[in-house]
N, C-alpha and C positions, 0 to 999 in steps of 0.2 A: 676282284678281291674286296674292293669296299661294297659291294652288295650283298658280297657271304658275311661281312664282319656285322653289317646294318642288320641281315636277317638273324644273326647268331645272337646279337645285342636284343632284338625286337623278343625273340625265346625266351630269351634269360628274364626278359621282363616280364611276360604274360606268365611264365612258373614262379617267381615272386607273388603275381596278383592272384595264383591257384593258393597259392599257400597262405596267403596273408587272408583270403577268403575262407579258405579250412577252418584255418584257427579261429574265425572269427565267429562260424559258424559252430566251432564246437565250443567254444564263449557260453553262447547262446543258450546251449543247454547244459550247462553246466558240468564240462570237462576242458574247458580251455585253457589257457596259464593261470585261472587262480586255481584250478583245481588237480592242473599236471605238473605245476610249481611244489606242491608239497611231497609228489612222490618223487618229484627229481634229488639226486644229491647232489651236495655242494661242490665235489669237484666234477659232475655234470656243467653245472652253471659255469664253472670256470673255465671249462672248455669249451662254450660256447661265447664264454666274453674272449678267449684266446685267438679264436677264427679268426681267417683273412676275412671273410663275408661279412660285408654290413648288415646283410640279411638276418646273419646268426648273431652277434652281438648286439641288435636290436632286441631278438627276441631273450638272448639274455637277459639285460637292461628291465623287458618288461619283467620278468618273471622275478629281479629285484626287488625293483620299486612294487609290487604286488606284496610282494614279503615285507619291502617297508611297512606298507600301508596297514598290513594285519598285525602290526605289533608284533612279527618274529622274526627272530635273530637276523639279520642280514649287514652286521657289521665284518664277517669274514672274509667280503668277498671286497673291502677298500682295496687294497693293492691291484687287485685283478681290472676293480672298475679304473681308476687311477692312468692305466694302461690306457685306457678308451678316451683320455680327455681332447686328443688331438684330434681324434677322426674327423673326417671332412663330410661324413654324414652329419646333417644339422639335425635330423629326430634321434641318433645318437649321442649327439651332443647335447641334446636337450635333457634326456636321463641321466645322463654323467653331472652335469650340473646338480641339478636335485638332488642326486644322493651326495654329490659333496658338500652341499648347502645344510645336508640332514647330517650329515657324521663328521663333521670340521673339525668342532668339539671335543668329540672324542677320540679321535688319531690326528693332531696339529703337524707330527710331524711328516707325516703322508700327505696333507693336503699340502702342506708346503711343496711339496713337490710336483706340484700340479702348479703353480703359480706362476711357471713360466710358459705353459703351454696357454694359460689361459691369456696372458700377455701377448702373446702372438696371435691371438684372437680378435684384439683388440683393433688390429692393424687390417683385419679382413677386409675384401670385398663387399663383402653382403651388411648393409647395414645390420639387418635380425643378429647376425653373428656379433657384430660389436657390440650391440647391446645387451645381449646377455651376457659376454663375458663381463661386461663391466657391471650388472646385474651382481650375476655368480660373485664376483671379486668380491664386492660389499655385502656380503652376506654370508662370508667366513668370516667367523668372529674368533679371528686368531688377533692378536695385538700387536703383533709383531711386524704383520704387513699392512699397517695402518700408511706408513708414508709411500708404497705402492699402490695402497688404492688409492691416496689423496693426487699421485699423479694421474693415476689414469681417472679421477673427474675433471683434474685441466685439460686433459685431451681430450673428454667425452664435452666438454665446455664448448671449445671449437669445431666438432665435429660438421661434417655438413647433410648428417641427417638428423631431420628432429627426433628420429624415435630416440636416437644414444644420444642429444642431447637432455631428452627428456629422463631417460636411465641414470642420467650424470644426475638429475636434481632429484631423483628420490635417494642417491646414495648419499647426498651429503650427510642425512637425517644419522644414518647408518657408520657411517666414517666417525661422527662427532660422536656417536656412542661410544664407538671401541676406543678411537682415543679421544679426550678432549681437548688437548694440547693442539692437535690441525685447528680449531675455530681461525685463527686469523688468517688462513689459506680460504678456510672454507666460504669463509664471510665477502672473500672478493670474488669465488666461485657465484655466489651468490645474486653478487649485484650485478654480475654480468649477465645471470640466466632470468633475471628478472625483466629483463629489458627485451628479452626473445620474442620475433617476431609472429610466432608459433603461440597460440593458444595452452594445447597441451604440453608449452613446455614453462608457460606465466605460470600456470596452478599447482605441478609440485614443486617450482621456486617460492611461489608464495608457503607451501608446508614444509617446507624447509628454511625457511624465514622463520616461522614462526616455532621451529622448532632447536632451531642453534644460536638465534639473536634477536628477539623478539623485541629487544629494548633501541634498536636501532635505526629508530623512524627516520633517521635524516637518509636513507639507503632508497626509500617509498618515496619522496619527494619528487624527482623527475620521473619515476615510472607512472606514479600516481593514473596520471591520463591513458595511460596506454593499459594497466591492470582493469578500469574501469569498461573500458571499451571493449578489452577482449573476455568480460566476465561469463556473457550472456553465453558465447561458446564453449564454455569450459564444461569440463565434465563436471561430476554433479560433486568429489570431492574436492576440487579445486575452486567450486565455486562457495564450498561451505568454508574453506580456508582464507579465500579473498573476502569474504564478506566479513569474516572474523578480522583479520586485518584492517580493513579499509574502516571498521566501526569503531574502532579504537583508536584510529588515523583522525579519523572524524575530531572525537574527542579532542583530542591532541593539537588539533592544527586549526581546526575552525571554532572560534570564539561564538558563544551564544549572546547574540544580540536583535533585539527588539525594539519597536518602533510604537508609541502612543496614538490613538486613534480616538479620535470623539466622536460620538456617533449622535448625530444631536434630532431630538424627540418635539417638534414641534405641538403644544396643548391646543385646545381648542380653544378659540376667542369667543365673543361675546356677544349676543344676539346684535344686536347693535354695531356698526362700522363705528362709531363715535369713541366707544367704550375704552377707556384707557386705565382701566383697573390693573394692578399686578396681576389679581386670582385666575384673570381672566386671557394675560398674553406670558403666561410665561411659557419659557422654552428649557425642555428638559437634558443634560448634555450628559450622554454615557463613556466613560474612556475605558478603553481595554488595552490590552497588549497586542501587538501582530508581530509572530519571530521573522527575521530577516533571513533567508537561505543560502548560505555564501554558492555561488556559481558552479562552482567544483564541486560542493557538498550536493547540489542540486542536480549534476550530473550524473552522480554515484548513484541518488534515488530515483532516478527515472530509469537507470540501466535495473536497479533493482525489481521494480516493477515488471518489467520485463519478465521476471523469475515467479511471481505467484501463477504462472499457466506450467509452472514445474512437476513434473511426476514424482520426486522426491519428496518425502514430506519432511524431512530435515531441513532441504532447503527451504521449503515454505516459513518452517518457523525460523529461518535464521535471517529472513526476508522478513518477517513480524518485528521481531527483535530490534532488527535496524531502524523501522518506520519508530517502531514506540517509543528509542533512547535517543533520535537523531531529526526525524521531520515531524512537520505540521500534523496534525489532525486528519488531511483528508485525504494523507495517504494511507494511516492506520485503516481509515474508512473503506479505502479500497481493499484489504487486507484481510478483513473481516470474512467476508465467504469462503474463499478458500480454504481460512485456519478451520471456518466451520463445518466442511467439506471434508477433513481429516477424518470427520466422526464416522464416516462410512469403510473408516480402514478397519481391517480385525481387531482384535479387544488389547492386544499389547500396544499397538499404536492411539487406539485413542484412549488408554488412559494417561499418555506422553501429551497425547492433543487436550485432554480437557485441564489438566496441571497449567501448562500455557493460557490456556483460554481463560483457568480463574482468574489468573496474573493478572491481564489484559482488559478484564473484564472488572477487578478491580477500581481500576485506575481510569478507564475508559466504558462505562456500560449501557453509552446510549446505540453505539454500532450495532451491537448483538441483539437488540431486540426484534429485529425483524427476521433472525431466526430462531426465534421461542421457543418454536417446535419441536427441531431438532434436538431438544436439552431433555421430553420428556421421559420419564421411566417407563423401560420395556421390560416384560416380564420375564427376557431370555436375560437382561442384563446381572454381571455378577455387583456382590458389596461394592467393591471399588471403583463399580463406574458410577451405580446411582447414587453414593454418595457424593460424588463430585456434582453429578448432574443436579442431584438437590440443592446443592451449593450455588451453583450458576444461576438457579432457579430462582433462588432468594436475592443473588446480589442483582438482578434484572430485575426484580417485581416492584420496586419503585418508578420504574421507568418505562413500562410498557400501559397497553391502554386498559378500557375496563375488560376490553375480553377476554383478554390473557389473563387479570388478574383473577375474575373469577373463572378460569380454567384451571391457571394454578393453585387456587383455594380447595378447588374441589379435587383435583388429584393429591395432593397433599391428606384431603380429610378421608378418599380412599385407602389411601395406603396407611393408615395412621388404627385405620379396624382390620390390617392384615396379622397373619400369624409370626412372623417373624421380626422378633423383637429388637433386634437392632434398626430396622426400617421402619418401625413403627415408634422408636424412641429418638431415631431420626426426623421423623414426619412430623412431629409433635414439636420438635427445636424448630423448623425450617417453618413453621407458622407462626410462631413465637417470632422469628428474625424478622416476615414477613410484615406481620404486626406492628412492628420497632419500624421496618422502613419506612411506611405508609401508616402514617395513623388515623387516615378514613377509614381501612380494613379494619382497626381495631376492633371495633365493637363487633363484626362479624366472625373474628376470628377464636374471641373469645366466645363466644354463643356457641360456637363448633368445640371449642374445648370444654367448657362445662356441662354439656353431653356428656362425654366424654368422664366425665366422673364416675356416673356412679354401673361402670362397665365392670366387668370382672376379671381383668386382666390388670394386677398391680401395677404393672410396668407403665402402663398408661394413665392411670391411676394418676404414680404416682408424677411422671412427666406434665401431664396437663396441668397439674396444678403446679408445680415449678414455674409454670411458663403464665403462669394466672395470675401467679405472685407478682414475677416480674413486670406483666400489663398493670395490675393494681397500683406496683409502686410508681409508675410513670404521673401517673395520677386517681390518686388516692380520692380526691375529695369527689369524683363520677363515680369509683363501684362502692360507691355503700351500698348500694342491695345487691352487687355484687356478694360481698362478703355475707351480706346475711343468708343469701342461698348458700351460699356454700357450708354457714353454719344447721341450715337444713340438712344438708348431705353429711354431717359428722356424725352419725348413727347408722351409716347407710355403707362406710366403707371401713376396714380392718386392717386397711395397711397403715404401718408406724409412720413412716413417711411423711402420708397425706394428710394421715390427722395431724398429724405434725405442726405442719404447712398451714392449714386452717387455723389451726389455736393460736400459730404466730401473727396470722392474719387478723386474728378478733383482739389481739393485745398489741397490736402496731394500729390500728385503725379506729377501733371501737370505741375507745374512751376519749375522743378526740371533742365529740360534743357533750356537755353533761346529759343536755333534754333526751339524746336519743344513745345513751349507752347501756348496750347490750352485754357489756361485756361482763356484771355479774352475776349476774343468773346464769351465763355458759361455763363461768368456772363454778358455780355452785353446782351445777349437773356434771361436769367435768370430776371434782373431788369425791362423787360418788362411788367410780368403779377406778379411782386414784389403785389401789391396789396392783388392778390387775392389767394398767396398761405395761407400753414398752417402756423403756431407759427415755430414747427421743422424745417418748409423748410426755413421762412425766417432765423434764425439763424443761418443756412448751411452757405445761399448767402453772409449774413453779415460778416461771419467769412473768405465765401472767398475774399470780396470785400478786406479784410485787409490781407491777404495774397497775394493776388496780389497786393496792393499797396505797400507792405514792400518789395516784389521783384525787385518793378519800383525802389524802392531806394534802393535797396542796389547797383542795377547797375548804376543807375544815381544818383549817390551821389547832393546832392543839396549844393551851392558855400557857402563859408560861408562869412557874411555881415561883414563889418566893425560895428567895436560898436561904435554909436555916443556917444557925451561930456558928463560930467554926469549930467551938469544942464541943456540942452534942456530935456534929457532923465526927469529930476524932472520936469519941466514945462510944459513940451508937455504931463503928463502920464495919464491927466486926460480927454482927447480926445478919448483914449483909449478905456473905456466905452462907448462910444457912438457907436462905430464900434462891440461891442462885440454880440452883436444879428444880424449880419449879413445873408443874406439868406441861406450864406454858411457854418453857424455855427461856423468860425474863425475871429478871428481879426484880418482886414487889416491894419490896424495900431498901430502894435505891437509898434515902437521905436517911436512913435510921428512925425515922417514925412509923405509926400506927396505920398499920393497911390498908385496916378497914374506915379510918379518919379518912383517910388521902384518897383509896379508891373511888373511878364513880359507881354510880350508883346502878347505871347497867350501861354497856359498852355496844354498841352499834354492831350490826350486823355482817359489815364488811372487815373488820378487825378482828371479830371473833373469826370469822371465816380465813384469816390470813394466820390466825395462831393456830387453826387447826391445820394448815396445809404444812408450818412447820414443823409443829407438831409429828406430820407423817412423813417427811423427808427427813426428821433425824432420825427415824430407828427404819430406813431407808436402809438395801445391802450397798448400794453402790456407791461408793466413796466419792463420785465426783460429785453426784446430786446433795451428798452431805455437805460437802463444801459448799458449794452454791449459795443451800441454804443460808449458813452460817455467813458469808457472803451479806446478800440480801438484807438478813436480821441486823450487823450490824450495821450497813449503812441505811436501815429504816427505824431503827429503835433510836436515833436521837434525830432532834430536829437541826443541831449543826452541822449535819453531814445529807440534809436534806435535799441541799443542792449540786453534791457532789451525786447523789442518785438519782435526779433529774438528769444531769447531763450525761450518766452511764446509762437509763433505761430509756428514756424519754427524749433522746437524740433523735435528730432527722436523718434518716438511712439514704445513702446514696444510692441514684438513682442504676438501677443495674443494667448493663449493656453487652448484651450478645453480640459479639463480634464474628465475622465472618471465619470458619473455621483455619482456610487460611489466608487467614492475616499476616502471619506469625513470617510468610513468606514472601511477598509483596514485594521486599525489597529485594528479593535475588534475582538472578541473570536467567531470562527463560530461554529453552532450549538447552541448559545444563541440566548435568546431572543431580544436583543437588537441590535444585527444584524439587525431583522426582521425591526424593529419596529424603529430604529434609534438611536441614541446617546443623543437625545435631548425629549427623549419620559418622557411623564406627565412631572409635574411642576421642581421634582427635577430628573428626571431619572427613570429610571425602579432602586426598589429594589432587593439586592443580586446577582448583576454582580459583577461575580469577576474575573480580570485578570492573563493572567498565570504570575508567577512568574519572574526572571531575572536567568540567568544560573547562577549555582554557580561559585564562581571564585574557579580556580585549587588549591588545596591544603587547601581549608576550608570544603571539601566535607567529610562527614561521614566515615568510617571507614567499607571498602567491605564485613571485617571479619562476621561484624554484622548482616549481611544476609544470614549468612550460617545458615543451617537450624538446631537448635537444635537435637541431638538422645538421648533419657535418655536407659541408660542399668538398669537390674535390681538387685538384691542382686547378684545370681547368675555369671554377668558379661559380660549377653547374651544380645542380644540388643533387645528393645521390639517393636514388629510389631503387627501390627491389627487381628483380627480372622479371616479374610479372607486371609491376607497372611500366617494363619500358616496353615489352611487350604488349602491353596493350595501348603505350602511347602509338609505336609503330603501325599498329591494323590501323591504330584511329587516321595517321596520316597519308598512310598507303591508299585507304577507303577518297577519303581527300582527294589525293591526285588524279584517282582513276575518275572522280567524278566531274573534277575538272578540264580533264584532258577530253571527257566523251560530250563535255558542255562545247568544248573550244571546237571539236571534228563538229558538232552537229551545225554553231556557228558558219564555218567552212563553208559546210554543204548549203546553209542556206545561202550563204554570198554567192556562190558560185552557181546554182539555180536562179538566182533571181540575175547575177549579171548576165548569166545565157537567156534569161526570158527577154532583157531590156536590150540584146543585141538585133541588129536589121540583118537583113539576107546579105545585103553590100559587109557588112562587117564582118561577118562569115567568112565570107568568100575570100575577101583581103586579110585575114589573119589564120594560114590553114596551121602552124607552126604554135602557134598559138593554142589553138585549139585542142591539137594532139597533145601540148603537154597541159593543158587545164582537166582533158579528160584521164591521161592518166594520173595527173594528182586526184581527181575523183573516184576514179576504181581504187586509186592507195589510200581513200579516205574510207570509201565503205567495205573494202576487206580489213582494214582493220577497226572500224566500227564493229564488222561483225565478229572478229576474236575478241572485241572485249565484249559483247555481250556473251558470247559463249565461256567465257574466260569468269568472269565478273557477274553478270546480268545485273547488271547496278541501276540500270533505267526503268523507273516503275509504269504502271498502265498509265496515272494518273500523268505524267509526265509526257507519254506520248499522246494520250488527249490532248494536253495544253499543245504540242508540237504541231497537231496536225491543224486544229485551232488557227493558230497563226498562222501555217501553210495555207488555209481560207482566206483568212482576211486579207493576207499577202494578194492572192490570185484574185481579190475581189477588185482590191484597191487596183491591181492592172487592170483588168480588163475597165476599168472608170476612165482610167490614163490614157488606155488606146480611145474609147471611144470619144473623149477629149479631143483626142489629135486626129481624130478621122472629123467630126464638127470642124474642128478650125482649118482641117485642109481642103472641106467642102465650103468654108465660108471663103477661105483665099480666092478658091477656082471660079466661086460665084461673083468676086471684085474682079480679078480678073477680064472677067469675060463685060462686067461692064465697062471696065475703062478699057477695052478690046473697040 
């Protein structure tokens, strides 16, 4: 009977694996449940979830979750699935979970009833069983069985497999959402699975940490050591969660303290031994700082290290992160390839990788220069990479050697004559930075830019001289011929901009020397075709017309008048107004006298030229330039307000500085999001950026004792270690004995060989009793010699070399012994026979 039930069972199995192969074959070409699921009806399905058959309520299940999946209706069939939660099939159970995890929500009080079957789940044999039911529990987001699932994570706490240990720590996250009134259950949940011997069960306790009590660092104290040691194993999110943890632990518990170092610079002395000058023996003495690395924190960074050979590239940057807010220098150093290594990920990774990399490379840019190369622009690359990479480019170019630099010079002045005008108004700034960082380039970079003028693309036009401006202002008193070429090139270009730029450049510069100013004859050719330039240009001219006339007076002071009586002054004041719209926009009859008495006699060349620029700015359409003017005229038509327009026109301009584009972000946390995305992202910010902490100040910091790692001993007094180490203490001592016991047999045998070598025939002969039992204690010494080598084989070659070794010297040293005793038994016989 049991061979017809074996063969009946063995059927039913191979017509399961016919059918399970059918279906899967008609999958394949597309008629298989997703495409016989829609002709089927719904009370089909339900009578296939109603079957006794595991078989058929599988294939129900699939034909569900299929209709899940395609966004149609398959909420009709909860009650039916609801039915199947018990089954002792586990890929049944598997399906019933997920669709109650999908539809919780929307029938609460059907899933409620399922609540108890899954409880009874929980109590399974099969570890996989328990773990998903306590899975499934925490991920009905009903609120009602919040204090049911918070039981079943104590129970999945102690369980004694890690997997539903490990199931218990990702529910906490879950439980604390639906209610948050569990937190103080959860929280000892917590510090118990923190301390888990089990890898993957340290890493979702640490994200579960970090997501129901983040503020609870005295809970990391005794784990400390044991999270650090088991990081390296962790999965790759457990290890991004511990490292987030332990960096902000850092903070927190390890004080930043440093140590003074004098590094002393021995000068050269003096041709002479005698010589006892100062000039000639002094000794130069440098102090810097050296940070001290508390032990623990030193710990954490070398497990770290560990982690830049990581396939993650999240973890590699959250490994950056650490090195840059937490150690020395030359672990960043170590750091560096890898992060630059990121760049060979696809274009959404490394614009994540180069955001990091400006950060870093900010604040640190001697690392990165020895991979220059990697930074430069490829022609597949889109906006958003080579703008970064230009970026990286420029904050490196002070720090690399000459090759690079003019490498980088020249790719820059390539891409600066391309058509695409955001890369080329780029290219034009990142030479201009280039310039500012290194001011040996300067003079090269400008040569390349004043090219660059008289090109027919405005856009460049008008950037190069932007960026010409700003080298000029650095230092003014080297481009005087600077600026005169470029007043060369003011006929030569059409754009408002640039002629702009130039006129502001001959009236910021020009009149600086009397002997060699150019600047009025450029506005005399300038007020020629005044008409017909832009708004920007005339504002230029305007500003320099008054800048050159405030020149003509400060050298040619004008005389000062006698003040007439004060009552012609009251009778004569109303003549005054009639003068006051004169052609020349001033009044000639300021004090009520005779015009032509008082005026001179002819007026200088640069004054007339400043009354005719007025002149053509008041009947001017554009209301600012009117004012302006008016502006101007008042504060140059009297000489008491002379120094009030000195200090408005003829001010020293600060020097302008192109700053690294982001700068602005420098101080953020790399590897967030808001790195990426900016400081000012959506209305209020990106939610849940948090910055690292402030160092502890010395002497507020935690107490080191705290993280030494608890050992409980037990009644006994012994200290208690895991099954696996007692297990491997026992091989260790087993291995022991047996090797001692096969030392002690081989001892034996040689006593017992050499006392049989040192016995005579007479001793033989009188000990037969003897001998019978010396040889069977030798046959019981090499029969079981030879079960432990078969048993064991614990005796190596090397070993019975040395054995048989000594077996030589042994048989040497006798045969010496006999021949000894045979000499002195022949030297007896030989006395004998004379005193015979």
């Amino acid at each position: 009977m049991e061979t017809i039930s074996r063969i009946s069972s063995m059927l039913e199995t191979a017509r399961e694996l016919t059918l399970e192969a059918a279906q899967s074959a008609a999958m394949s070409r597309g008629t298989g449940i997703g495409a016989s699921s829609r002709n089927l009806s719904v009370s089909h399905i339900k009578k296939l979830l109603d079957s006794r058959s595991d078989r058929d309520v599988l294939d129900g299940m699939r034909r569900i979750i299929s209709l899940m999946y395609r966004s149609e209706p398959s909420l009709p069939f909860f009650s039916a699935v609801v039915k199947n939660v018990a089954s002792a099939n586990l890929e049944v159970k598997k399906l019933v979970y997920i669709y109650l995890v999908h539809h919780a929500e929307a029938e609460p009080d059907l899933a409620l009833l399922s609540i108890n079957a899954i409880q009874k789940s929980l109590t399974d044999q099969n570890p996989q069983a328990r773990a998903m039911a306590l899975r499934t529990m925490a991920s009905i987001r009903v609120p009602v069985i919040s204090a049911i699932v918070s039981l079943a994570i104590k129970r999945g706490c102690g369980d004694m497999s890690p997997h539903v240990r490990k199931a218990a720590a990702l529910a906490i996250p879950k439980c604390y959402r639906l209610d948050p009134s569990t937190q103080p259950q959860l929280v000892g949940f917590i510090e118990t699975l923190l301390g888990d011997s089990q890898y993957f069960v340290a890493g979702p306790a640490v994200s579960a940490f970090l997501q129901v009590c983040p503020d609870r660092i005295d809970l990391v104290h005794k784990h400390y050591r044991g999270l650090v040691k088991k990081l390296v194993d962790m999965d790759e999110w457990g290890q991004l969660a511990t490292i987030r943890l332990l960096t902000f632990y850092a903070r927190q518990c390890f004080p930043l303290r440093t140590r003074k170092v004098q590094r002393t610079q021995a000068k050269s002395k003096g041709f002479y031994d005698d010589e006892t000058t100062d000039s000639h023996n002094q000794v130069g003495e440098e102090t810097y700082d050296v940070p001290i690395v508390d032990p623990d924190l030193e710990l954490f960074l070398r497990s770290c290290k560990l982690l830049l050979q990581s396939r993650n590239s999240a973890v590699l940057v959250a490994v950056v992160r650490c090195f840059l807010y937490l150690a020395p220098s030359e672990y960043l150093a170590a750091a560096v390839g890898p992060l630059v290594a990121l760049l060979r990920s696809p274009q959404d990774m490394q614009l994540i990788a180069l955001y990091n990399i400006v950060v870093v490379a900010l604040q640190y840019p001697k690392p990165f220069t020895q991979y220059l190369s990697h930074f430069l622009v490829h022609a597949s690359d889109p906006s958003h990479i080579w703008l970064l990479k230009l970026e990286v480019i420029t904050i490196l170019f002070p720090h690399c050697g000459n090759h690079f630099k003019t490498l980088i010079i020249s790719e820059l002045e390539h891409f600066a004559q391309g058509a695409d005008p955001s890369l080329v108004r780029e290219s034009v700034r990142a030479l201009g930075r280039c310039a500012q960082g290194d001011p040996s380039t300067s003079d090269k970079c400008l040569r390349i830019l004043l090219q660059k003028i008289t090109s027919l693309d405005d856009n460049l036009v008008s950037e190069s001289l932007t960026v010409i401006r700003h080298l000029i202002q650095q230092d003014p008193g080297s481009h005087e011929r600077t600026v005169i070429q470029l007043v060369k090139h003011l006929g030569l270009t059409t754009n408002p901009d640039a002629r702009a730029t130039i006129v502001w450049l001959v009236g910021e510069y020009a009149g600086v020397e009397p002997d060699r100013d150019f600047a009025p004859d450029v506005l005399r050719v300038l007020v020629q075709n005044y008409a017909d330039e832009s708004e920007p240009v005339k504002q230029q001219i305007l500003l320099l017309g008054a800048k050159v006339y405030l020149h003509h007076i400060l050298r040619n002071p004008p005389k000062e008048k006698a003040e007439p009586p004060e009552p012609e002054a009251e009778v004569q004041s109303e003549p005054q107004n009639e003068w006051a719209d004169s052609p020349n926009g001033e009044a000639d009859d300021i004090n009520g006298t005779d015009t032509k008495q008082d005026a001179p006699e002819k007026e200088d060349a640069i004054t007339l030229l400043w009354r005719y620029i007025l002149l053509l700015a008041r009947y001017d359409t554009s209301y600012d330039l009117r004012d302006r003017a008016r502006l101007y005229k008042a504060l140059l038509s009297s000489p008491s307000s002379t120094q009030i327009a000195n200090l408005l026109l003829l001010a020293p301009k600060p020097v302008p500085h192109a700053p690294s584009p982001s700068d602005t972000r420098k101080d953020l946390l790399i590897g967030s999001s808001t790195l990426v995305l900016g400081p000012d992202a959506g209305v209020h910010g990106l939610t849940g950026y948090e910055n690292l902490p402030d160092w502890v100040q010395a002497g507020q910091e935690p107490d080191p004792r705290l993280r030494e790692s608890e050992v409980k001993a037990d009644k006994a007094g012994t200290v208690a270690t895991t099954a696996g180490e007692q297990l491997d203490k026992a091989l260790r001592e087993h291995e022991m004995s047996v090797a001692a016991s096969n030392k002690a047999q081989a001892s034996r045998v040689k006593a017992a060989a050499s006392a049989s070598k040192s016995k005579t025939l007479d001793q033989w002969l009188d000990e037969p009793e003897a001998e019978t039992e010396e040889e069977s204690e030798y046959e019981e010494v090499t029969d079981s010699e030879e079960e432990g080598s078969t048993e064991y084989e614990t005796d190596s070659e090397e070993e019975e070399e040395e054995e048989e070794e000594e077996e030589e010297e042994e048989e040497e040293e006798e045969e010496e012994e006999e021949e000894e005793e045979d000499t002195d038994s022949d030297d007896r016989e030989q006395v004998r026979q004379l005193l015979a």
